[in-house]
N, C-alpha and C positions, 0 to 999 in steps of 0.2 A: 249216736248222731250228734252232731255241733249245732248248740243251742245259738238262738240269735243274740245272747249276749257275747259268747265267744267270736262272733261272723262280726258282731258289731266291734270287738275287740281289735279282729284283724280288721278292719277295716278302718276305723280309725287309725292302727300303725303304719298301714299304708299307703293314709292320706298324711298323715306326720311325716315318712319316711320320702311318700313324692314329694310333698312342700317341701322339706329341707332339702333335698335335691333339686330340684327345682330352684330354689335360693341359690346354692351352691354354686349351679349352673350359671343362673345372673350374675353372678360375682366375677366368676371366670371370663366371661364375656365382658364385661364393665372394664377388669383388668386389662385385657387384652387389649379392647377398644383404648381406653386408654393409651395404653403404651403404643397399640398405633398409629395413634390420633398424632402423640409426643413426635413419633419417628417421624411423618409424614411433613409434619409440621419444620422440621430440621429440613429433612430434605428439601422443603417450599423454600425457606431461609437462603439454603446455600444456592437454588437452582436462580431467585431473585438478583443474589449477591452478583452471581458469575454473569446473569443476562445484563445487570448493570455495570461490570464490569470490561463485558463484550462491547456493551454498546459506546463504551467511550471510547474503546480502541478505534470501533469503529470509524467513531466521529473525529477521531484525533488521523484515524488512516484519511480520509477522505480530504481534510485540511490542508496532509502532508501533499496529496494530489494536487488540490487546487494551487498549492504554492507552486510545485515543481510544473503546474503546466503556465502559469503565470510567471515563471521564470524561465522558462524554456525557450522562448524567441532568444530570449536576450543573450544567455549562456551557449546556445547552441545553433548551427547553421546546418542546414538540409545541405544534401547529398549534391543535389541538381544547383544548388544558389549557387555553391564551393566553385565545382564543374565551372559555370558560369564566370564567378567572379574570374578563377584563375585563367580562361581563356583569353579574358578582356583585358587582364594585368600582363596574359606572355603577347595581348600583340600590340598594350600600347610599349612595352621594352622593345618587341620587334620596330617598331616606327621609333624608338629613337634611339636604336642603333642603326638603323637605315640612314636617320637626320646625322649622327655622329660620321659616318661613312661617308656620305654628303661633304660634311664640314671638314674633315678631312682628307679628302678629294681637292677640296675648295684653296683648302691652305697649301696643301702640297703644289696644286697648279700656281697661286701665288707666293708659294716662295722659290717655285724654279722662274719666273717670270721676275720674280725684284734679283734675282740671282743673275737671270740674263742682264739686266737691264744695270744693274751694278756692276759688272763685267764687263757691259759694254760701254760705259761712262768712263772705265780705267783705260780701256784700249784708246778711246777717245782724247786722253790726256796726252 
């Protein structure tokens, strides 16, 4: 039969043999932790970098807005203004080719009239 100093023998090696396992254990985790703590921490890094580098597109997109809607009256004319203006521009040419029509009418009747009237001052001679 196995005396109690043999039983205390094993028992002591396999409280030696679980601590140093145990140690072992902690080591590997520590390491681990570690190294994922490192990785994580990178990854924080870049994911900060790129959120700040979104965010100034952002702000730089938004600027670009503001300018091109505060340039846009100026630069550009609606559909319906255009419509409009060209209406108002074909009937004032309409009205002054009407007045040209007119004045042309006008002259032509006064110069068949100084025409008569020059004619009739030579017969008169």
């Amino acid at each position: 039969m196995i005396e109690w100093k043999e039983l205390a023998a094993i028992g002591s090696l396999l409280v030696v043999w679980s601590a140093g396992s145990l140690w072992a254990i902690k080591v590997l985790i520590t390491s681990q932790l570690a190294t994922h703590r490192a990785y994580t921490d990178e990854k924080f890094e870049s994911l900060v970098t790129l959120i700040t580098k979104q965010g100034n597109e952002i702000q730089k997109f938004e600027r670009d807005l503001m300018t091109l809607k505060a340039e846009l009256p100026d630069k550009y004319v609606r559909r319906e203004d255009w419509i409009r203006f060209a209406a108002t521009l074909d009937a004032k040419m309409d009205g002054l080719r009407e007045a040209q029509n007119n004045t042309n009418l006008r002259f032509a009747s006064l110069s068949e009239k100084m025409s008569n009237w020059i004619n009739g001052a030579k017969h008169e001679q």
